[in-house]
C-alpha positions as CSV (number, residue, x, y, z in Angstrom):
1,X,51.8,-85.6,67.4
2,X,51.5,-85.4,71.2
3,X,53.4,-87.7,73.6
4,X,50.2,-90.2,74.2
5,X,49.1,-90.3,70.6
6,X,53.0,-91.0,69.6
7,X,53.1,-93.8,72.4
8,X,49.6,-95.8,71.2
9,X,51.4,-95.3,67.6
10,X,54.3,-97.3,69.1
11,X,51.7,-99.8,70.9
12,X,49.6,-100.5,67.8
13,X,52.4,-100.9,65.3
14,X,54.2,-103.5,67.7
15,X,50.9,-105.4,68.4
16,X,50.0,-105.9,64.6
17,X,53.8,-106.6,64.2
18,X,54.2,-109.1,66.8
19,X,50.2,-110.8,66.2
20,X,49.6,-109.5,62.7
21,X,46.2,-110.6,61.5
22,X,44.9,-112.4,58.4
23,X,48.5,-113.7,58.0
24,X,48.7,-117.0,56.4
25,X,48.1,-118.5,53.1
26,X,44.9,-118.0,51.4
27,X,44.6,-121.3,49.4
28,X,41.8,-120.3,47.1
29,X,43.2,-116.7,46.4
30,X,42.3,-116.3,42.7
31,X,45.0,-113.0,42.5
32,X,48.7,-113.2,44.6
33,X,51.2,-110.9,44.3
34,X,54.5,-110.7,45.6
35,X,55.7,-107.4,47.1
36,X,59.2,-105.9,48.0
37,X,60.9,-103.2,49.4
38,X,64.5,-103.0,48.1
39,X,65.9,-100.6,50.3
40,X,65.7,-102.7,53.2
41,X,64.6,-106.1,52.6
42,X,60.9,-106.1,53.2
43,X,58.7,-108.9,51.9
44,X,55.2,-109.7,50.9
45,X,52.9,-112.0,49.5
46,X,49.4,-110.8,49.3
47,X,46.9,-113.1,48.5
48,X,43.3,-111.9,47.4
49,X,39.5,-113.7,46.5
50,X,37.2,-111.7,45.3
51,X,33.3,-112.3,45.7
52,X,30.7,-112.3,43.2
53,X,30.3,-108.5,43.1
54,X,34.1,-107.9,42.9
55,X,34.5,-106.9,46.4
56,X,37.7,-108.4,48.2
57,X,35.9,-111.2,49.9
58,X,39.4,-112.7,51.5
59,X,42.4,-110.9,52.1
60,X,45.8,-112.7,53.7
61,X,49.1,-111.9,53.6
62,X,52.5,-113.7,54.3
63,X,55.8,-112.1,54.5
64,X,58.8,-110.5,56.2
65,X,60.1,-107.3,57.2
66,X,60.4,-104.2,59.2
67,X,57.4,-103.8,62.4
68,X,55.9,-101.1,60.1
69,X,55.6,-103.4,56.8
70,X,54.4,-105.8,59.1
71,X,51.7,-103.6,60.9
72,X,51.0,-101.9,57.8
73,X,49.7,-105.0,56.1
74,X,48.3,-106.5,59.1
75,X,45.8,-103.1,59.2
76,X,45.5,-103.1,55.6
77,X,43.8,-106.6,55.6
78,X,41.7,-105.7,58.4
79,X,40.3,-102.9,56.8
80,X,39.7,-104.3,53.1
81,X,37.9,-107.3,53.8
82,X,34.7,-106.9,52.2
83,X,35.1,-103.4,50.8
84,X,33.9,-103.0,47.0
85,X,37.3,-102.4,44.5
86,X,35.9,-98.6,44.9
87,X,36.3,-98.1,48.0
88,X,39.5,-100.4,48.7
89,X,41.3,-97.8,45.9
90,X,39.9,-95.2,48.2
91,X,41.1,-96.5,51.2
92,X,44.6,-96.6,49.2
93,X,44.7,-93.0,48.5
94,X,43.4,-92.4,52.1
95,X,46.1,-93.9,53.3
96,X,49.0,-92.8,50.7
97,X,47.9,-89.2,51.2
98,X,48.2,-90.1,55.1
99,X,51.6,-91.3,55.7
100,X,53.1,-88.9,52.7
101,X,51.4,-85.2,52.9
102,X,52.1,-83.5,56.2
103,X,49.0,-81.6,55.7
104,X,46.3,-84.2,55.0
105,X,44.3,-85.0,57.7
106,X,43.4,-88.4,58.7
107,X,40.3,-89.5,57.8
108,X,37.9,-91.3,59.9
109,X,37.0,-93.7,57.7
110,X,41.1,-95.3,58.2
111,X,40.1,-95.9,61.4
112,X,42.9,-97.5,63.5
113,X,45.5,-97.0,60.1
114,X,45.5,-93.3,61.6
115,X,47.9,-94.4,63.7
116,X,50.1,-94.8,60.8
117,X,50.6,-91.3,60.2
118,X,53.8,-91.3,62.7
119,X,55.4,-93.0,59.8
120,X,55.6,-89.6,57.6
121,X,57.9,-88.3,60.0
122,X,60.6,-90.6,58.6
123,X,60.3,-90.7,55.1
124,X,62.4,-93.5,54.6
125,X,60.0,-95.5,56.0
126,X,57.0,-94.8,53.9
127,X,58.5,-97.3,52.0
128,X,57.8,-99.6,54.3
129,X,54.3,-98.7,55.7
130,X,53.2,-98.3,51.2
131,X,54.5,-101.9,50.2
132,X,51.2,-104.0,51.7
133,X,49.1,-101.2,49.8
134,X,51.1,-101.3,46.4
135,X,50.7,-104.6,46.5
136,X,47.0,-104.5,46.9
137,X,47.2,-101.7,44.2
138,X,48.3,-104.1,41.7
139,X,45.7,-106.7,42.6
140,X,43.0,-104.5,42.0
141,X,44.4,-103.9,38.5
142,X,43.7,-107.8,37.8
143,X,41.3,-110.5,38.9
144,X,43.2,-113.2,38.6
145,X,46.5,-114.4,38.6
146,X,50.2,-114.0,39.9
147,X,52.4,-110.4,39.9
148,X,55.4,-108.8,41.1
149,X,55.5,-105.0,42.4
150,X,58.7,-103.5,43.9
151,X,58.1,-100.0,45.7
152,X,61.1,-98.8,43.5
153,X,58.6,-99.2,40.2
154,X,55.8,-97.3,38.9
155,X,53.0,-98.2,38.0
156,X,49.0,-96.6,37.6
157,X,46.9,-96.5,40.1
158,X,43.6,-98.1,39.1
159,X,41.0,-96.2,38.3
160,X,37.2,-97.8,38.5
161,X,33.9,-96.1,39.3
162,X,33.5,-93.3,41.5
163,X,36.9,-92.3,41.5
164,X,37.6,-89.0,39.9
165,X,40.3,-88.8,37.1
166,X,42.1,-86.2,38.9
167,X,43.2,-88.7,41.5
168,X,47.4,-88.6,41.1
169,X,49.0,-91.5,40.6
170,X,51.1,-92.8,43.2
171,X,54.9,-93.0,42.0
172,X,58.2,-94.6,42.8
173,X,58.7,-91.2,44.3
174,X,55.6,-91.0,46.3
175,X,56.3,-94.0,47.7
């Protein structure tokens, strides 16, 4: 990563950490799960609606943490709102394969979550930048109701139309 595309990293990650967006309560969420990170302390509680078609019409989050669990979520919400199931589980892999495998490139269609790819260079913190995304992982798994995730659990990565059955799952040890 060259010096100026290591230094926006930095500026991106503090602005969504400092002024994260679509953080709040979401009153009317019909699934909310409650994220965290063990090894240091990170906390989330993602809220979801869903529209009529299934596509994640609201997305908020509340929570604690590290500037990269923070930034991480505050992305993530940006870029779900209004994407189908389909192409939020896409997004997921996108993003897993992103800030874990030192030879995936960074699709365009992350847009600004490409600057998250720093984050591979310290693997401990994958942790931190995956626990806004696991936790969206296990709301797309239900469509209503309360859960817990922990990154230290596994559990299947859902599979709906369009995805291949080939995709990997995305482990404790993954992230």
């Amino acid at each position: 990563m060259s010096l100026e595309l290591e230094e926006l990293y930095q500026e991106v990650i503090l602005d969504h950490s400092r002024r994260p967006r679509n953080y709040g309560d979401l009153d009317d969420a019909a699934v909310r799960v409650h994220g965290d990170n063990p090894a240091c302390g990170d906390e989330i509680h993602l809220g979801v609606k869903f529209g009529p078609d299934g596509e994640l019409q609201e997305i908020k989050f509340t929570g604690h943490g590290c500037a990269i669990s923070q930034a991480s979520a505050s992305l993530m919400t940006m870029k779900l709102k209004g994407k189908s199931r389909a192409e939020a589980e896409g997004m997921l892999r996108a993003f897993h394969d992103l800030v874990t495998d030192e030879t995936a490139e960074a699709p365009r269609t992350l847009g600004d979550l490409r600057m998250m790819q720093g984050v591979r260079k310290f693997p401990q913190r994958v942790k931190c930048a995956m626990l806004a995304w696991r936790a969206v992982e296990q709301a797309l798994l239900q469509s209503a109701g309360e859960a817990t995730i922990s990154t230290e659990t596994d559990f299947p990565v859902p599979r709906h139309r369009g995805l291949p059955d080939s995709a990997a799952p995305i482990g404790k040890n993954a992230a």
